[in-house]
VOBA-1610 file (N, C-alpha, C; in pm, whole numbers, padded with zeros to 5 digits, always signed):
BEGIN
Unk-01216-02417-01070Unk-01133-02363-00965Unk-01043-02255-01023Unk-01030-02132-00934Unk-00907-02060-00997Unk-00854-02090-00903Unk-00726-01960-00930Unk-00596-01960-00811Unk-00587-01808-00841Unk-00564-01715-00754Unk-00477-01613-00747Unk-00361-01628-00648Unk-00256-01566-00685Unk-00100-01582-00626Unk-00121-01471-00564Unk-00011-01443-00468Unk+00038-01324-00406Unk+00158-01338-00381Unk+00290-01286-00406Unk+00431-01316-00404Unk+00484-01208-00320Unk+00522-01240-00189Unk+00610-01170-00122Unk+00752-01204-00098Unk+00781-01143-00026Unk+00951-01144-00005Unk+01032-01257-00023Unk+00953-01361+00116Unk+01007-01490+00164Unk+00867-01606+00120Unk+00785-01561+00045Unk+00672-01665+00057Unk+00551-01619-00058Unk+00463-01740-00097Unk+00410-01709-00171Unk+00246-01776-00148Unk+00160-01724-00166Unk+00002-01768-00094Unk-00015-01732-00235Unk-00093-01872-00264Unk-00164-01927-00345Unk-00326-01955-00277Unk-00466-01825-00349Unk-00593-01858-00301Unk-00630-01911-00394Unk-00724-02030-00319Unk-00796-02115-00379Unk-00929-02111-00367Unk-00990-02121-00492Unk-01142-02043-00526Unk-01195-02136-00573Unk-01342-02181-00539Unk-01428-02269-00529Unk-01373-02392-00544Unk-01413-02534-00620Unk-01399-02622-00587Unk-01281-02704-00612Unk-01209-02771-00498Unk-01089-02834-00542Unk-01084-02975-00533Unk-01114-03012-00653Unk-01145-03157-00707Unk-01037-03208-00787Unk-01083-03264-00858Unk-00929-03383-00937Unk-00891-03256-01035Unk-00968-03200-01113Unk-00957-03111-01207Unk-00898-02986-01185Unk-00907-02969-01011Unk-00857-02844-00981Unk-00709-02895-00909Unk-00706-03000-00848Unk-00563-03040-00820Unk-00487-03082-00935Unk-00463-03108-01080Unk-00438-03130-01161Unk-00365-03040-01235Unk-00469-02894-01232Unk-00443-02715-01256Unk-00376-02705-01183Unk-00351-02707-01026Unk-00266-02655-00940Unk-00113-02712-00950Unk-00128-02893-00955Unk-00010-02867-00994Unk+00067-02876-01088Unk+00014-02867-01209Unk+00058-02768-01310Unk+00113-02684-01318Unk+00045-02529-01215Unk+00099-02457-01208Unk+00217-02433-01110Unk+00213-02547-01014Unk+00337-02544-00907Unk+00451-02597-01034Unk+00429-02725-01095Unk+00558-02788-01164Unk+00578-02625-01260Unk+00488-02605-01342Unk+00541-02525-01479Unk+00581-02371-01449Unk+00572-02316-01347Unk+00566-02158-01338Unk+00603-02189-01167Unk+00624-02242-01081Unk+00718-02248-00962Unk+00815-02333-00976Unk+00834-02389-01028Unk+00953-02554-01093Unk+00946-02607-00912Unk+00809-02620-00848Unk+00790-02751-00760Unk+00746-02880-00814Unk+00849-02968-00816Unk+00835-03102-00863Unk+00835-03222-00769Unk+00949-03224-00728Unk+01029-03330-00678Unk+01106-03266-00549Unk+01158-03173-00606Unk+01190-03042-00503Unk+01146-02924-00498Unk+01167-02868-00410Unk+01102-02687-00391Unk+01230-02654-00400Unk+01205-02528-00484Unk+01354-02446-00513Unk+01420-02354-00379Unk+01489-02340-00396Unk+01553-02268-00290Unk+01474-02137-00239Unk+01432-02044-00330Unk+01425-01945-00319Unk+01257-01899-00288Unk+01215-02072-00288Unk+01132-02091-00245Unk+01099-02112-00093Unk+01120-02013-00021Unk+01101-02134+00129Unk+00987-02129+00197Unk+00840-02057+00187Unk+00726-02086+00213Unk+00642-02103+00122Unk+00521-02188+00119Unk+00377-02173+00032Unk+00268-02208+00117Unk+00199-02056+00096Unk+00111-02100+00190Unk-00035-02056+00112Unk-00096-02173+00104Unk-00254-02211+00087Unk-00349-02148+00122Unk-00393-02051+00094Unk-00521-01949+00137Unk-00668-02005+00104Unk-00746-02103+00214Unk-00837-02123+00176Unk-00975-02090+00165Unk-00987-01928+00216Unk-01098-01874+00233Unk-01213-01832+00120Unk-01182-01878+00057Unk-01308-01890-00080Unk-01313-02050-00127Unk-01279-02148-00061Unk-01291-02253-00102Unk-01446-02314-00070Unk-01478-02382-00216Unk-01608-02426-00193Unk-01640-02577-00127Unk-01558-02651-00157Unk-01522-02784-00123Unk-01395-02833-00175Unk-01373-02977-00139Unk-01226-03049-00129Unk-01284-03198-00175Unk-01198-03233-00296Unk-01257-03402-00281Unk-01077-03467-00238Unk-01093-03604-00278Unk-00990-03672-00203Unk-00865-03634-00277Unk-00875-03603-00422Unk-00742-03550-00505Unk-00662-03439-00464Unk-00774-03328-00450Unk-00724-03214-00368Unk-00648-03249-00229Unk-00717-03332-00142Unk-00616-03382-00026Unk-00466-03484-00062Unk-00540-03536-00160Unk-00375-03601-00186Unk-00243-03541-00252Unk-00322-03424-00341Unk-00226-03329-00344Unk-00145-03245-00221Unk-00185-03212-00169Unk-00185-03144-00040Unk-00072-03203+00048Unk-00117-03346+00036Unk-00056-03438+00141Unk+00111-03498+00048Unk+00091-03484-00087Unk+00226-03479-00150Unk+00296-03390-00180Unk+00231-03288-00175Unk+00312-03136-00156Unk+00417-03122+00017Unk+00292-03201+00072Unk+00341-03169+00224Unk+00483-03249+00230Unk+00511-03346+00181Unk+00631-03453+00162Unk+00721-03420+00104Unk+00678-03318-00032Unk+00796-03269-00108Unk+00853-03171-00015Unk+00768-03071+00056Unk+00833-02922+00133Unk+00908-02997+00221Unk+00858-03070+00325Unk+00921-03163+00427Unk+01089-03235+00390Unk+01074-03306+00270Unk+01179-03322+00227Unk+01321-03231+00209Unk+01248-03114+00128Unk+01331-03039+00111Unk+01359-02937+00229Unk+01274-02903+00329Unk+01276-02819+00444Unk+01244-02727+00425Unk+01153-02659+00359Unk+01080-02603+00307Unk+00944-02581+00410Unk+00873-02489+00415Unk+00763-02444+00486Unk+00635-02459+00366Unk+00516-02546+00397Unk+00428-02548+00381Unk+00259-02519+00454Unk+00244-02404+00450Unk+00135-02368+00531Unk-00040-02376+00518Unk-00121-02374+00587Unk-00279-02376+00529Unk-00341-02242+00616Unk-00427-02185+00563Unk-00497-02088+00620Unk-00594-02066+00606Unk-00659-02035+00662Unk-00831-02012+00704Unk-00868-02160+00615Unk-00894-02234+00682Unk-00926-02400+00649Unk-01051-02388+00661Unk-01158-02420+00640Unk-01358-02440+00661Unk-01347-02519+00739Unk-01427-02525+00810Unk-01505-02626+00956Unk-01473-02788+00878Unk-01550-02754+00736Unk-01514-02911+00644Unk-01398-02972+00659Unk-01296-02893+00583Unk-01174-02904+00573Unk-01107-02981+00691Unk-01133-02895+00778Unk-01128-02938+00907Unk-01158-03077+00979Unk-01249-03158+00997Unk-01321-03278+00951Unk-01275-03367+00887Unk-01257-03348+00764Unk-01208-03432+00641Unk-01034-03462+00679Unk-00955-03328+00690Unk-00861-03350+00773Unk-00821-03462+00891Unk-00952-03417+01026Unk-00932-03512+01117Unk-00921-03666+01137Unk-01078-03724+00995Unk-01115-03815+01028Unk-01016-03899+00919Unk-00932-03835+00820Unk-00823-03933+00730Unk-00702-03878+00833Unk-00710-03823+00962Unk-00559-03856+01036Unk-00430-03758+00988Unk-00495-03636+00906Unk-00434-03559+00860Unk-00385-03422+00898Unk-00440-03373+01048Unk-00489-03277+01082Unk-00349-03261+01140Unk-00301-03312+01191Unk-00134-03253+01225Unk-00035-03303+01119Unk-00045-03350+01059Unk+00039-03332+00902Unk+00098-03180+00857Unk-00034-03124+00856Unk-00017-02990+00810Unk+00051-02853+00879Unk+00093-02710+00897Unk+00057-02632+00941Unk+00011-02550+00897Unk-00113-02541+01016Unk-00251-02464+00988Unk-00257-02320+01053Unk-00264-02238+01038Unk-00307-02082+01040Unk-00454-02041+01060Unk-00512-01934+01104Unk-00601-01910+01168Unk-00630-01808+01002Unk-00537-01727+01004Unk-00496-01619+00889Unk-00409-01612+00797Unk-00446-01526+00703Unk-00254-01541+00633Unk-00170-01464+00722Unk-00213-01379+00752Unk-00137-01294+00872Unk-00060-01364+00930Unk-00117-01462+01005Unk-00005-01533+01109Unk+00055-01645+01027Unk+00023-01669+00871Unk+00088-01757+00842Unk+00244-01697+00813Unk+00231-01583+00745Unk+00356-01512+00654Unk+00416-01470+00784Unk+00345-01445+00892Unk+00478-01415+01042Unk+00557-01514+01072Unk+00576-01679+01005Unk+00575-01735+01076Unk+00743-01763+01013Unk+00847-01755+01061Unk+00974-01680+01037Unk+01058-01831+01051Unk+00972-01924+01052Unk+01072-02067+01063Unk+01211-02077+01019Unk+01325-02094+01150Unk+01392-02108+01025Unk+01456-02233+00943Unk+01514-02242+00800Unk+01515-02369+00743Unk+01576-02512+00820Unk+01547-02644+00866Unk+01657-02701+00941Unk+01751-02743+00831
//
């Protein structure tokens, strides 16, 4: 799996490239704890991340449990956590573990980075 970043103003999209398995959720958050300091909390200056999944090859259950503990940390902190362009799979795998409104999901990054929430 890689990752390429993209760092804008208020937010930062992280794409995720081919397969995201134990090995690739492991890398990821790595790179969230060591080079974003997302741990426990999301930093301030952090207030969106949003997930670009349009080169993704597949998802096993690590990758979702990451996902789904990321979603708890942003939540916690009030923080915006977003998904975009999700696969039909994704999608699915989402529904049938009850996960599918957990998230917010985006069509694009476009409409993800419009999305101007503000912190509660």
């Amino acid at each position: 799996m890689e990752i390429n970043t993209i760092n804008g103003e208020n937010y930062v999209v992280f794409q995720i490239i081919g397969n995201f398995d134990q090995h690739g959720a492991m890398y990821l958050r790595n790179v969230l704890i060591n080079e974003y300091l997302i741990g426990e909390t999301v930093p301030a200056e952090m207030p969106h991340v949003i997930f670009d999944f349009t080169q993704i090859d597949s998802i096993s259950s690590s990758g979702i449990g990451l996902l789904a503990s990321l979603q708890r940390t942003f939540n916690k902190s009030n923080k915006l956590l977003s998904l975009a362009k999700i696969p039909h799979s994704l999608q699915q795998i989402l529904k049938v573990a009850n996960l599918i409104g957990v998230f917010t999901i985006y069509k694009n990054i476009e409409e993800a980075v419009a999305d101007k929430r503000p912190e509660n």
